[in-house]
C-alpha positions in Angstrom: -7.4 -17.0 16.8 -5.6 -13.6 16.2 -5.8 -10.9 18.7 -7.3 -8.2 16.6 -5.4 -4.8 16.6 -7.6 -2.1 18.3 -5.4 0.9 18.0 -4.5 0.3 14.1 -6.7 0.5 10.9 -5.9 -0.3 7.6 -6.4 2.0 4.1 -6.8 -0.2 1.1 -6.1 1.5 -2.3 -8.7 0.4 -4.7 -9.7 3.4 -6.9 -7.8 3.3 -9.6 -8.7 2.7 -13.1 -6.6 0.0 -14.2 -6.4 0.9 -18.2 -3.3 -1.5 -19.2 -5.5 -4.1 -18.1 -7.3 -3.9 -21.4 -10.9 -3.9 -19.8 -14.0 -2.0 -19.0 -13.8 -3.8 -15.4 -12.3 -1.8 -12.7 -9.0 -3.5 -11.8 -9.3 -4.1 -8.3 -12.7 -6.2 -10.0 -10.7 -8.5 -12.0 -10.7 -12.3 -10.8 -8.3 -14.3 -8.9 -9.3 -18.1 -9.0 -12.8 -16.8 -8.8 -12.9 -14.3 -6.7 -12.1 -10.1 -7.2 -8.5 -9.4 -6.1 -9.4 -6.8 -3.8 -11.0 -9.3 -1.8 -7.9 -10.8 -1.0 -6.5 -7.9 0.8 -9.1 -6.9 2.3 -9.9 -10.1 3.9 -6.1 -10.1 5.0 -6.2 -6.8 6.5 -9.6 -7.6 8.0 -7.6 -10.7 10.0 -5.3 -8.3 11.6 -7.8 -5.3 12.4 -10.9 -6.5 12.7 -13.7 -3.5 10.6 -11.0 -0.8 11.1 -10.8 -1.7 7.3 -11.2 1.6 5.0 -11.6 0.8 0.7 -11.2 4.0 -1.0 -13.1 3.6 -4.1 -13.0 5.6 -6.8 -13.6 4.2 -10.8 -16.9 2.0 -10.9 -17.3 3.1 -6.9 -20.5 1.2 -7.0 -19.9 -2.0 -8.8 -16.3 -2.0 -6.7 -18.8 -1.5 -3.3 -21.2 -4.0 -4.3 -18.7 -6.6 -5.1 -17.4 -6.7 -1.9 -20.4 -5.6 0.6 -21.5 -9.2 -1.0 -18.7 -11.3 0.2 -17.8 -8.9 3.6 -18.1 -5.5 5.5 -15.8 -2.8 5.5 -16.1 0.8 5.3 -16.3 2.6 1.9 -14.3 6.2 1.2 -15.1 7.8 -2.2 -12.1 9.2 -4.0 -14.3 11.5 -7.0 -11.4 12.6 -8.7 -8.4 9.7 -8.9 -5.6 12.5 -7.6 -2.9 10.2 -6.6 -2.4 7.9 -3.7 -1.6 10.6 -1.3 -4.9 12.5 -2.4 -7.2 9.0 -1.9 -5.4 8.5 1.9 -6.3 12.2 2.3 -10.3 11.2 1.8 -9.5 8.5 4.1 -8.2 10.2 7.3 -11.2 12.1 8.1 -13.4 9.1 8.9 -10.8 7.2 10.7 -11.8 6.6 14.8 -9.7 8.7 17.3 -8.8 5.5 19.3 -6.6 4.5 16.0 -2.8 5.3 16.3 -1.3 3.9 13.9 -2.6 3.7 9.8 -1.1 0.3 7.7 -2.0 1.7 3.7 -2.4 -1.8 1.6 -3.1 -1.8 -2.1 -6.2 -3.3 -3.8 -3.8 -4.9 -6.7 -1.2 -6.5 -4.3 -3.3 -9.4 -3.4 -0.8 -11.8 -2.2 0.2 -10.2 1.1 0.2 -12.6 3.5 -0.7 -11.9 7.7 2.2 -12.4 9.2 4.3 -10.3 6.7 1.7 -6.9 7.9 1.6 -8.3 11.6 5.8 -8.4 11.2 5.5 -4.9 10.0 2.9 -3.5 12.7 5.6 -5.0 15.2 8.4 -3.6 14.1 7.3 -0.5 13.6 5.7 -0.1 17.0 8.6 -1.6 18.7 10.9 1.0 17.2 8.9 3.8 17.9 8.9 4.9 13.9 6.2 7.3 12.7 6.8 5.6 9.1 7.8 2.2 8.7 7.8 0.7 4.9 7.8 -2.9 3.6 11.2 -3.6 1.3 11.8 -6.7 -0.6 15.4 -7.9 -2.1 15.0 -8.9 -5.6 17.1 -9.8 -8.6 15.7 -7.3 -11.0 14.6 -3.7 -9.7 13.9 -2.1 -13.1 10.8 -0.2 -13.3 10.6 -0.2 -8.9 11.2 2.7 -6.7 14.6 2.2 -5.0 15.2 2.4 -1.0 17.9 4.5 -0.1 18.9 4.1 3.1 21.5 5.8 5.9 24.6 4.1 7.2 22.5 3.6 10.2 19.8 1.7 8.5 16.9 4.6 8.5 15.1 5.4 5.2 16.2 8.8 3.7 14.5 8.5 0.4 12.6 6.1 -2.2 13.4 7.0 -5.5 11.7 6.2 -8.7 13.1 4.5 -12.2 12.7 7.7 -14.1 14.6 9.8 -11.6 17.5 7.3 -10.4 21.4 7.5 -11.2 23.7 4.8 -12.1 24.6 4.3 -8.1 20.7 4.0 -7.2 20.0 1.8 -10.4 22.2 -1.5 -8.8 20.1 -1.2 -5.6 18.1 -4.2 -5.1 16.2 -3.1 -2.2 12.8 -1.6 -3.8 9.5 -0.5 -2.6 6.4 -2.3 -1.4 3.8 0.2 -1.7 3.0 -1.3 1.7 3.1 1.6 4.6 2.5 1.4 8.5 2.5 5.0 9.5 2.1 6.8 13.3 -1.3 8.3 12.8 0.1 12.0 14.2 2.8 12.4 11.6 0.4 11.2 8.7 -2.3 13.6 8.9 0.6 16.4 8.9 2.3 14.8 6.1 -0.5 14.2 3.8 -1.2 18.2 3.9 2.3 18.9 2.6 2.4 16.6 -0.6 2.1 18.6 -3.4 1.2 17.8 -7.1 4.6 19.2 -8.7 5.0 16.2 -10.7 4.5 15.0 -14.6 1.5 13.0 -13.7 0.2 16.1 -11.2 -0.8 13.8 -8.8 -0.2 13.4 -5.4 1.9 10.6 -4.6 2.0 9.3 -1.1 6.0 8.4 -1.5 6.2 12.0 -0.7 6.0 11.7 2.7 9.3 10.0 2.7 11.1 12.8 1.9 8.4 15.4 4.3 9.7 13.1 7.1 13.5 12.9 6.2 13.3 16.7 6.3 11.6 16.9 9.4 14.1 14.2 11.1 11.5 12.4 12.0 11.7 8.3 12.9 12.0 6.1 9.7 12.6 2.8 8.4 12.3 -0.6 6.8 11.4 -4.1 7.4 12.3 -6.0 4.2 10.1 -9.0 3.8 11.0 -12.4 3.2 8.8 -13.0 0.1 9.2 -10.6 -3.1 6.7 -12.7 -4.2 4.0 -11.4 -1.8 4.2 -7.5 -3.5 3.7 -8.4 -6.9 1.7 -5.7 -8.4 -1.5 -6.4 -10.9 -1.0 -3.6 -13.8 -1.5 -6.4 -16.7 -3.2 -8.9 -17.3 -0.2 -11.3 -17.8 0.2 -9.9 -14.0 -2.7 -11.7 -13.4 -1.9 -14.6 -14.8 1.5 -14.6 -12.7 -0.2 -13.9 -9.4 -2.5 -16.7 -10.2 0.5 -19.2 -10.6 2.3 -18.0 -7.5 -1.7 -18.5 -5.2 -2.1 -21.8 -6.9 1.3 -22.7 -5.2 0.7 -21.1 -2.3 -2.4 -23.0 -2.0 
C-alpha cells in the first residue's frame, strides 16, 4: 500500500471542449476500453494523494461530474468560461487546503500516466528544492511539441512552442509533458502574472516558465522513461493509439 501524500494535491485539466474529436461528447467523456479517459487519471492521481484530487470542469460540467462521481469521489472546480489552462488552475487554487505545499497539474486527456512516473516527479522535485519541476520525455519526432530549453547547468529556462521555434530549437528532442509539480507559494504568484497576449487570448499555464526564469527562481526537469505515458487525446485516431499502447500495457 502507498503512503498517501498529505502535503500535495493534484489539478486535473478536464474542461476542455475537445472539437477535433468530431463529437458532441466532451473529450475527457470519450471511452477507453470501456471506461471515460479522465477516469484514468484521476484514479492515478487519487493513488498518490489520496481526495486532494481537484477536476476542473468546464464543457458538459455536469455530464463530465456525473460520470465520474459514479465510479469515485473527487472535488469538482467549475471553469465557466474555457480561458486557457492557466485561467482553469486559477479557479482551482482558491479551494485548495492550506496544509497542501506543493500542486502536481495532470491533464484529463493524458490517460496513460502511470504512478511511479508522478511519484518520480513529486521526489525529485522535493528533493531539489524546485518551486517548478516539469515532466520531459526524449522522443524521435518533436514536431507539433513544445521544446525544453534548458541551461548548461541543467535548469529549465524556457518551453517553446512549434509556431515560435528556430531552426536550433526545432532539432531538440526533449519536449513537454504538460505534466507540472509546482511549490504551492510560487504558483499562486505566478498564475496572477500570465497574461492573455497571445493569438488564442488565452492564458496558457507554460507561462510560468518564463515568470519564474525572470524571477530566478528554482527550475527544472525530470525526463521520464516512457514517451509513451504523455500521449495526448486530441483525435480520435489518438484514441485508437492510446488504446493499443493500454491493451499492451495490460
Amino acid at each position: 500500500m502507498n503512503k498517501l501524500r498529505t502535503d500535495c494535491a493534484v489539478i486535473v485539466l478536464a474542461a476542455g471542449k475537445g472539437t477535433r474529436m468530431k463529437s458532441d461528447k466532451a473529450k475527457v467523456l470519450h471511452e477507453l476500453i470501456g471506461k471515460p479517459m479522465v477516469l484514468y487519471v484521476l484514479e492515478t492521481a487519487a493513488s498518490i494523494v489520496g481526495d486532494l484530487v481537484f477536476a476542473v470542469v468546464g464543457h458538459q460540467a455536469n455530464r463530465v461530474k456525473e460520470a465520474v462521481a459514479r465510479e469515485m469521489r473527487v472535488h469538482f472546480v467549475d471553469q465557466p468560461e474555457q480561458l486557457g489552462t492557466g485561467h482553469a488552475v486559477q479557479c482551482a487554487l482558491p479551494v485548495l487546503p492550506p496544509n497542501v505545499d506543493h500542486i502536481i497539474i495532470l491533464c484529463g486527456d493524458v490517460p496513460l500516466i502511470r504512478f511511479e512516473t508522478i511519484d518520480a516527479l513529486i521526489k525529485t522535485h522535493v528533493a531539489n528544492q524546485q518551486d517548478v519541476t516539469l515532466l520531459a520525455v526524449e522522443v524521435e519526432d518533436p514536431t507539433g511539441y513544445g521544446r525544453i530549453i534548458l541551461s548548461h547547468n541543467g535548469q529549465l529556462t524556457a518551453i517553446v512552442e512549434e509556431a515560435d521555434a528556430n531552426a536550433k530549437q526545432k532539432v531538440i528532442r526533449l519536449i513537454n509533458a504538460g505534466i507540472y509539480c509546482v511549490k504551492r507559494q510560487f504558483l499562486e504568484r505566478a498564475v496572477t502574472q500570465i497574461t492573455n497576449a497571445n493569438a488564442q487570448m488565452e492564458f496558457y499555464l507554460t507561462d510560468i516558465i518564463g515568470i519564474g526564469y525572470a524571477a530566478n527562481c528554482s527550475m527544472g526537469v525530470m525526463i521520464g522513461a516512457n514517451p509513451d505515458e504523455i500521449i495526448g487525446i486530441n483525435t480520435l485516431d489518438d484514441l485508437q493509439r492510446v488504446a493499443a499502447v493500454l491493451h499492451r500495457m495490460q
